[in-house]
N, C-alpha and C positions, 0 to 999 in steps of 0.2 A: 510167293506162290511156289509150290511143291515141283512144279514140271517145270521152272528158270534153275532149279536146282541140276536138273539133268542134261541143263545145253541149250533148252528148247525154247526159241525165242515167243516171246508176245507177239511178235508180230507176223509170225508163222501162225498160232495160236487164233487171234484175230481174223485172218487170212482165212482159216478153216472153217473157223465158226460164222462167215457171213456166206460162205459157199453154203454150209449146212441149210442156211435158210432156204435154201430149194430145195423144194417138196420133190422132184425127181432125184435130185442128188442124195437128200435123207431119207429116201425111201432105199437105194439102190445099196447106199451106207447100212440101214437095218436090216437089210437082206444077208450083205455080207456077213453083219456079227450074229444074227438070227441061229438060237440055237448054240454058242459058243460055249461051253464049260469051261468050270474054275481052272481045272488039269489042264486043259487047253491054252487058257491063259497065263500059264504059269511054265509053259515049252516055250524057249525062243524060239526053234522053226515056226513052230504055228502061226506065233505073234508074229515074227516076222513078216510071211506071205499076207497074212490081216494087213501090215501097216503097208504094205508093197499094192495091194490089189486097193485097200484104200487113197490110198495117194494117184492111184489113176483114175480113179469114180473122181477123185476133187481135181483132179489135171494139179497136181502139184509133182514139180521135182523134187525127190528128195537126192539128196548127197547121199553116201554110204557111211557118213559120220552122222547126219542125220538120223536116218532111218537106225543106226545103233542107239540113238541116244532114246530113241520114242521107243523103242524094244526094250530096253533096259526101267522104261520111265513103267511102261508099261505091266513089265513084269515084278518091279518095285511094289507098285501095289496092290497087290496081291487080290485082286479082283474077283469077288464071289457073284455074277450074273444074278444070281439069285437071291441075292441079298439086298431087299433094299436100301438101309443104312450105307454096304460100300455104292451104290448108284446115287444114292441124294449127296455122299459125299465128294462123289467125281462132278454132280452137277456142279454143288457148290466151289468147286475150284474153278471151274471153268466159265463160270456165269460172268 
């Protein structure tokens, strides 16, 4: 998988996505990225604060090696919001 390439364990990965299943949690979660742009997602500051303000919606600690690695995974794929193709693709990794 694309994101063990950048550090980022499965079972952080796992971990996120069972929080996800709360409807309060993935509401508070699409709030956050609600509105994000491609240029946005392509600054580390921006991504940064995203993965920093997301990690306390999920009560997750991140390390600062962490939190580097998800910023870089992040910025790796160059993420067009608006595109559905990269969104079915980010599903499909993550599924």
């Amino acid at each position: 998988m694309g994101y063990q390439q950048y550090g980022i364990s499965p079972q952080f990965v796992e971990r996120v996505k069972a929080k996800m299943k709360n409807t309060a949690v993935k509401e508070r979660i699409k709030g956050l990225i609600n509105g994000v742009t491609r240029s946005e997602l392509q600054d580390p500051a921006v991504v940064r604060r995203l993965v920093r303000n997301a990690a306390a919606i999920l009560n997750e600690k991140l390390s600062s090696v962490q939190e580097e690695q998800i910023v870089k995974f992040v910025i790796a794929q160059k993420i067009d919001p608006n595109n559905t193709f990269h969104l079915i693709r980010l599903w499909n990794m993550f599924r």
